[in-house]
N, C-alpha and C positions, 0 to 999 in steps of 0.2 A: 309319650303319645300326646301331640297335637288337639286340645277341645277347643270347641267354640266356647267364646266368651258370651255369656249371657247376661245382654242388655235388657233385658224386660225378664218379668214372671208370669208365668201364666194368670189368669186372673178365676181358676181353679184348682182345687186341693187335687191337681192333678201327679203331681210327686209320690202322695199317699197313694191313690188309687194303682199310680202303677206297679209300687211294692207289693202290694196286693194281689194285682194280675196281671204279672207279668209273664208268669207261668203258661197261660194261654196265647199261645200265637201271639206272643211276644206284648200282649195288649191291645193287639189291633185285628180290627181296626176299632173295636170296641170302645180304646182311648178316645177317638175322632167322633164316633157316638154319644158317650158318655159326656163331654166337652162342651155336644152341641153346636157343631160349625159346622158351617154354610161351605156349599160350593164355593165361594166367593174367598171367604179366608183359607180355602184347602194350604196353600204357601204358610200362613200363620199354625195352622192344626201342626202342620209337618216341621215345623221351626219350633215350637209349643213341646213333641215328645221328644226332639231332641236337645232342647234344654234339658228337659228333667232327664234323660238318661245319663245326658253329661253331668248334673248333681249327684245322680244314685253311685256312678263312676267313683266321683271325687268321696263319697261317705262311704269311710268305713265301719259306718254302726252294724250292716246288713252284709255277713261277706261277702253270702250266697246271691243276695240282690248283686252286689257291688261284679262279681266275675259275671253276670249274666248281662251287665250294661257296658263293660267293657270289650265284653266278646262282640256284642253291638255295635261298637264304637271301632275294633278290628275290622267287621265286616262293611262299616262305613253307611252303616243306618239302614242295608241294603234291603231291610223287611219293608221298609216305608212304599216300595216299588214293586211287592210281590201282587200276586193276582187277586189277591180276597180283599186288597185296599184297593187297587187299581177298579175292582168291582164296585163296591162300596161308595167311591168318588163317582162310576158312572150313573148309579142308582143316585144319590144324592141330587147331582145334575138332572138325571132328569125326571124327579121329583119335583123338584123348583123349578122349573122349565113348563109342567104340567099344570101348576099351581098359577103361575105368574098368566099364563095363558087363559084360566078360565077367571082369574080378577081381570082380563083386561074383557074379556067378551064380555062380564057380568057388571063392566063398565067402575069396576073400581081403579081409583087410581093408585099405583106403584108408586112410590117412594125408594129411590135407594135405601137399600141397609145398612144402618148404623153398630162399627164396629167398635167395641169397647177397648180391643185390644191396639195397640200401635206397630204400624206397619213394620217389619223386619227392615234392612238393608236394602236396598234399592237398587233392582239388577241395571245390567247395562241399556235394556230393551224393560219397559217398565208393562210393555204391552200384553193382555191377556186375554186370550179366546174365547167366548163360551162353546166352544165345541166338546164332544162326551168322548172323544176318541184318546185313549191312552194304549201305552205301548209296555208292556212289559221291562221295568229295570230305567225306566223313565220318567224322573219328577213330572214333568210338564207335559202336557196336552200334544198332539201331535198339532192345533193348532195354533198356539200360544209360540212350539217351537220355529214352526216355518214364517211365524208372524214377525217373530224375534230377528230370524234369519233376515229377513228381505228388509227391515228398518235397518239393520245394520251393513247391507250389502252394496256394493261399490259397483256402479252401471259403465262398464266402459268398453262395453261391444252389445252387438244385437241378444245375443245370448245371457249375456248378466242382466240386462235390461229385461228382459220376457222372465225369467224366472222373480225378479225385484217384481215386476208387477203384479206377477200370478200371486205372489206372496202377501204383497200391500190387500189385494182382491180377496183375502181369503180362501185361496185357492192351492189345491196342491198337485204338482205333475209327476203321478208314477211312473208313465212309461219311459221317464227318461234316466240315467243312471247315469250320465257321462260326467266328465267332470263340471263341476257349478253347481252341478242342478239341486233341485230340494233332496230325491234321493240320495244323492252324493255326502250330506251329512251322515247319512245311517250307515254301518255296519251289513253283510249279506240279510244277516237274519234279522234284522231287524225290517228291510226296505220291505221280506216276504211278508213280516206280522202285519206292514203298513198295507201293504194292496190285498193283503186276508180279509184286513181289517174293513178295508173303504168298498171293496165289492160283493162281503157275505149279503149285506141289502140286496145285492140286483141278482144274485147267484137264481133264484130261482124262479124270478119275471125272465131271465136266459132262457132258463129250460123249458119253460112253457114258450115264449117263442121258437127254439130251436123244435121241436115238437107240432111246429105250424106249418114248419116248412118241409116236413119228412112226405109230404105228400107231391109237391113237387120238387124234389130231391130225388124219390123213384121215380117219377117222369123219365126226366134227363137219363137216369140208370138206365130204363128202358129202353132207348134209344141209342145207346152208349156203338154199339155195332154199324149203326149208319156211317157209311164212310164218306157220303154227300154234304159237305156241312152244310151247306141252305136247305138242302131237304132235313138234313138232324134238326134244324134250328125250328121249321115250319111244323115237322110233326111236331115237338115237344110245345111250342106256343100254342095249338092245336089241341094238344091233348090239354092243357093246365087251365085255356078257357074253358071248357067243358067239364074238369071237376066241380062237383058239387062239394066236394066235405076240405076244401082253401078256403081259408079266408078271404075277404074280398081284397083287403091293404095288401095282406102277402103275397095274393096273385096280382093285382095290377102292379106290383114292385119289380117282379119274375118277371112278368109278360115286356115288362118296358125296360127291361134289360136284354131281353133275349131278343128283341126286336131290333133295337139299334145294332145287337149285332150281325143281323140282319140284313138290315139297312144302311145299316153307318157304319162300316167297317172298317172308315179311316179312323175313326176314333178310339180305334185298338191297336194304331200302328203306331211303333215305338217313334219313329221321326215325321209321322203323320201331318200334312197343311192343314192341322185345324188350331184354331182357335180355343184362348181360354171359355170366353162367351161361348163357343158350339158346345162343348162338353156340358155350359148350366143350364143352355136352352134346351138341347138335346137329351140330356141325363140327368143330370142330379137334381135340375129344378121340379121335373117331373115326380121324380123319387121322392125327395122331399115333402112337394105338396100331395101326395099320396097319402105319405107315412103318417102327415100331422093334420091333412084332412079327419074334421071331425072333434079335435082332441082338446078344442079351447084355446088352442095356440093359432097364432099369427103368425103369416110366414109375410117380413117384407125384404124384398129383393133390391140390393144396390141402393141401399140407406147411406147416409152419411153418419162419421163418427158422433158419438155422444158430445154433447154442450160441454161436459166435465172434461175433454182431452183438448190439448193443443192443435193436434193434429189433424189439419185439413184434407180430408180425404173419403172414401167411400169404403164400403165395407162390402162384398158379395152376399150376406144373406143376416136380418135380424131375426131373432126367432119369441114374439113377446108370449105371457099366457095372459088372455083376456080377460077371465074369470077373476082376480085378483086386485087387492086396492091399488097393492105397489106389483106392476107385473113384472117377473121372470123376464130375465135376460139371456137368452144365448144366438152367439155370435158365429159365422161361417163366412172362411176360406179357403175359394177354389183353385186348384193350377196345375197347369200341364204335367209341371213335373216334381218332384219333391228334390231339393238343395238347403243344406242346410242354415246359411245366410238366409235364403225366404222365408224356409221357414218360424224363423225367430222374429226374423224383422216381423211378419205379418201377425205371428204371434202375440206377439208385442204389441201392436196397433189392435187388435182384435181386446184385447182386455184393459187396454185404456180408454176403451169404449165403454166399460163398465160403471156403472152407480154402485156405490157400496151395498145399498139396501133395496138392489135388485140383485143379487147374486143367487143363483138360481142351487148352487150344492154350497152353502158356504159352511165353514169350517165353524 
């Protein structure tokens, strides 16, 4: 069997200690406790026990030690990736994350940390995320990976290009699985642990939305027997202004949907004479300024790309937050119809619009 060659030692009696306790969950993550390393050197912690398991291997003073680092070394280190270290790394992160934030509010200044140990081998992508998101059976960060991905990725259609940049951005696109994409690295069960992972946050600001709108949701049910659609469409508008227990965002969202269709019922025809502009003036700019009426956000409409892209062009809608030193960035593209050339290309132009250090979910 194949060891790595150990270029450095630890700069801890970390060899004894794991003879000692290895017995427990294999050492970990207690080793990585015990050692005392930083989110920052996690690569050196995990390069650190597998040196020493590769010495306990190689010494036969200890049999019982010696078959339980080799069964190790079989398995291919694979405890380093289980759930109670992958936990351990998130808590750590965001320990130091918590800390580093209340020195900078209390006006101390940071200093990088000084590592005693020397850096292992030096991957192909040397780039690393502060993101807390780890995946089950994976060394790396789900940010650090897609950071890795999009430095090494080769742009030579609209499509390689938009995901190279989502990636540069700190950005990661689940809905997509096709081939290229960020997705497309993982495994089925891995891409689910990925979108478990990045939407258990919003799962239940959902439900409380979804929960706002059950009220005019039986409206429309209500009504559901009208076989008049401008008379279905007048009573249900009718009834939704007159609840009292809607919110006011969620009804005026309902009411200026159900209106235009109403009113504007070319802009539900599939080969319809309108306009990309009718649909923002008509719809969605209304919708929008509704939704983010109030919320400290700025909506501007028909901005030009950011100073940081090449590209000379305008964008349909910037989205900044005001309240902020460095504001939040998100970006919006409207259009008649969805194709998938457009959609990349625009894609694509949409987050080369982006500041590094306004990304509004970054990894």
């Amino acid at each position: 069997m194949k060891t790595r060659k150990a270029k450095r030692e630890p700069i801890w009696a970390a060899k004894d200690w794991l003879i000692e306790n290895h017995g427990i969950s294999n050492g970990l993550p207690e080793f990585f406790k015990t050692g005392e390393y930083s989110f920052a050197s996690k690569s050196i912690a995990e390069e650190d026990y597998i040196i020493v398991v590769d010495e306990i291997a190689r010494d036969g003073t200890n049999a019982e030690c010696q078959k339980w680092a080799r069964n190790i070394q079989a398995n291919e280190y694979m405890c380093l990736y289980n759930s109670s270290c992958l936990n351990y790394w998130r808590y750590i992160a965001s320990t130091e994350q918590d800390k580093l934030s209340k020195d900078k509010a209390a006006g101390i200044l940071v200093t990088p940390t000084v590592h005693k140990e020397r850096i292992a081998k030096k991957p192909r992508s040397n780039y690393v995320s502060n993101d807390t998101l780890f995946i089950d059976g994976y060394r790396q960060s789900l940010g650090t990976m897609i950071g890795r991905y999009a430095r090494s990725y080769v742009s030579t259609s609209n499509k390689r290009s938009y995901f190279k940049v989502l990636g540069m951005n700190n950005i990661v696109d689940v809905s997509d699985t096709s081939e290229g994409s960020h997705m497309d690295m993982f495994p089925p069960q891995a891409q689910v642990a990925i979108e478990q992972l990045i939407s258990r946050e919003m799962l239940n600001e959902n439900q409380a939305n979804c929960r706002s709108c059950t009220v005019p949701e039986a409206i429309i049910t209500k009504f559901l027997t009208e076989e008049i659609e401008d008379k279905f469409l007048a009573r249900v508008i009718k009834d939704i202004e007159e609840a009292s227990n809607v919110e006011k965002v969620i009804k005026r969202v309902y009411i200026q949907i159900l209106e235009s269709m109403l009113y504007d019922k070319y802009l539900y025809e599939e080969n319809g004479s309108f306009s990309e502009a009718d649909l923002i003036v008509k719809m969605y700019g209304p919708i929008m300024e509704n939704v983010f009426r109030g919320s400290g956000f700025k909506l501007t409409w028909g901005d030009t790309i950011s100073l940081f892209s090449d590209t000379e062009s305008k964008m349909d809608l910037r989205i900044f937050h005001t309240n902020r030193p460095s504001p939040d960035i998100m970006v919006n593209e409207f259009a008649k119809a969805s194709k998938e050339s457009k959609y990349y290309s625009i894609s694509t132009r949409e987050n080369q619009s982006w500041s590094p250090s306004r990304i509004s979910r970054s990894m």
